[in-house]
C-alpha angles and dihedrals in degrees: 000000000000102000136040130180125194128200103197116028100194130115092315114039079034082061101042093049091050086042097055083035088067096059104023103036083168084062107123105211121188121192135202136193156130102265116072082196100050089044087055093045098049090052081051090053086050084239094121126022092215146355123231119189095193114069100200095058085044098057083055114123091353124154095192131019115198117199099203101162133090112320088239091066098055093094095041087062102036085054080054103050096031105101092038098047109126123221100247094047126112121203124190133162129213103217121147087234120065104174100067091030083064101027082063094038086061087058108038102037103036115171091012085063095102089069095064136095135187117219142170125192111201102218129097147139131226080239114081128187130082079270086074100041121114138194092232094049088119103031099134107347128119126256113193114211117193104198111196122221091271099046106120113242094231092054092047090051089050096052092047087053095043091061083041096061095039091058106264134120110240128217142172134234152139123278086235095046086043085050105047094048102048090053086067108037103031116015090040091054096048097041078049095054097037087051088053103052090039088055093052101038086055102057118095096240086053095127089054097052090049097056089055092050113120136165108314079054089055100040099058094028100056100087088056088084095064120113112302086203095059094040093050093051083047093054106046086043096056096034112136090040074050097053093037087059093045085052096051099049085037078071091043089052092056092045086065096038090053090044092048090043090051099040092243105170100165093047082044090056099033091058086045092047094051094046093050093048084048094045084040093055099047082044094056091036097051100045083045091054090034088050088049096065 
């Protein structure tokens, strides 16, 4: 790989480009968006060689394109690159929902479909901007791709090196299955900690909450500062996995109302006690496979 070029040059496509750096400082990596001053100032970081505000003259001669903005702006920039996409190209994304990212490539792309791949890095940070992006970002942590029945099988293989190389485990699975589990164990977990904050922040005493607030505030709240823009696009893509994961805490939620209501010490601590076992044991399992590698 001799060129890259990069849509999105935030936290995620900043820390793509440091990680393959690392290991291919002959690696030429273009980068496009929509602020003239984060694009300088990621050359100025040495993230990117070189911006290019026109996306058509930046796919030139690329051997991987990266979308690494807002979910909601894939198809603005596949409709884009489409006509000037060249054959030997690969393009992939890296957006947190896979359903809606392949259901538009299809469309989009036709028969340069088979050129994309749909990907999605786990790894983040409640900071955004090429400022917060590291070269050890993915150092360890999984990306999921979903190839589709088209994808070809050496793009495929391209994109699975390319997070390789730059420090990630890579696994297969099905946009449904992506989807699905991400609604539970991502996107739940975000919509939870943004109503929170937005609960409290609302009340009239809210000064005061906040001023009280230590370190379990802090824990599950911190990942209500992320970006609003990304989290919206999220949201509305994954929607009915959304809507199916509200309904069932919404369930959980009256479980410990009803519990609460009816004094019910030994259900209270039951629930507490099969949750902490739960949370123990991913704990335990995640430092062990994270200490593996």
């Amino acid at each position: 790989m001799k060129k890259l070029v990069i849509f999105g040059v935030g936290l995620i496509g900043g820390s793509l480009a440091l990680a393959l750096k690392r290991t291919s400082p002959s690696l030429h990596i273009v980068g496009v968006g929509r602020s003239g001053d984060n694009m300088q100032k990621a050359i100025d970081l040495g993230v990117i060689n070189e911006a290019e505000p026109d996306p058509i003259a930046a796919i030139a001669g690329a051997d991987v394109v990266v979308i690494a903005t807002p979910v909601a702006q894939t198809p603005i920039i596949l409709k884009l690159i489409e006509n000037h996409l060249e054959a030997g190209t690969v393009v992939t994304d890296a957006g947190s929902t896979k359903g809606d990212v392949i259901a538009c490539a299809k469309e989009i792309l036709g028969s340069k479909f088979r050129q994309f791949v749909a990907g999605h890095p786990i790894a983040g940070a409640e900071k955004s901007g090429v400022t917060a992006a590291r070269a050890d970002l993915f150092d360890n942590k999984n990306v999921v791709l979903t190839p589709a029945q088209e994808t070809d099988l050496q793009a495929l293989a391209t994109i699975s090196q390319l997070w390789q190389i730059a420090g990630a485990r890579v696994t297969e699975m099905s946009a449904e299955e992506h989807d699905a589990i991400f609604a539970a164990v991502s996107h739940m977990p975000h919509l939870l900690a943004f109503a929170l904050v937005d609960d409290l922040a609302s009340r009239s005493n809210a000064k005061q909450l906040f001023s009280f607030a230590a370190g379990g505030f802090r824990d599950f709240s911190r990942i209500a500062a992320s970006s609003p823009e990304m989290w919206r696009d999220i949201s509305i893509a994954n929607r009915d996995a959304l809507l199916s994961e509200i309904s069932a805490y919404q369930i959980e939620m009256a479980l410990l109302k009803s519990l609460l209501e009816n004094n019910d010490a030994a259900g209270l601590q039951a629930l507490f006690e099969r949750a902490s076992e739960a949370r123990r044991n991913w704990g335990n399992q995640h430092i062990t496979n994270s200490d593996k590698q």
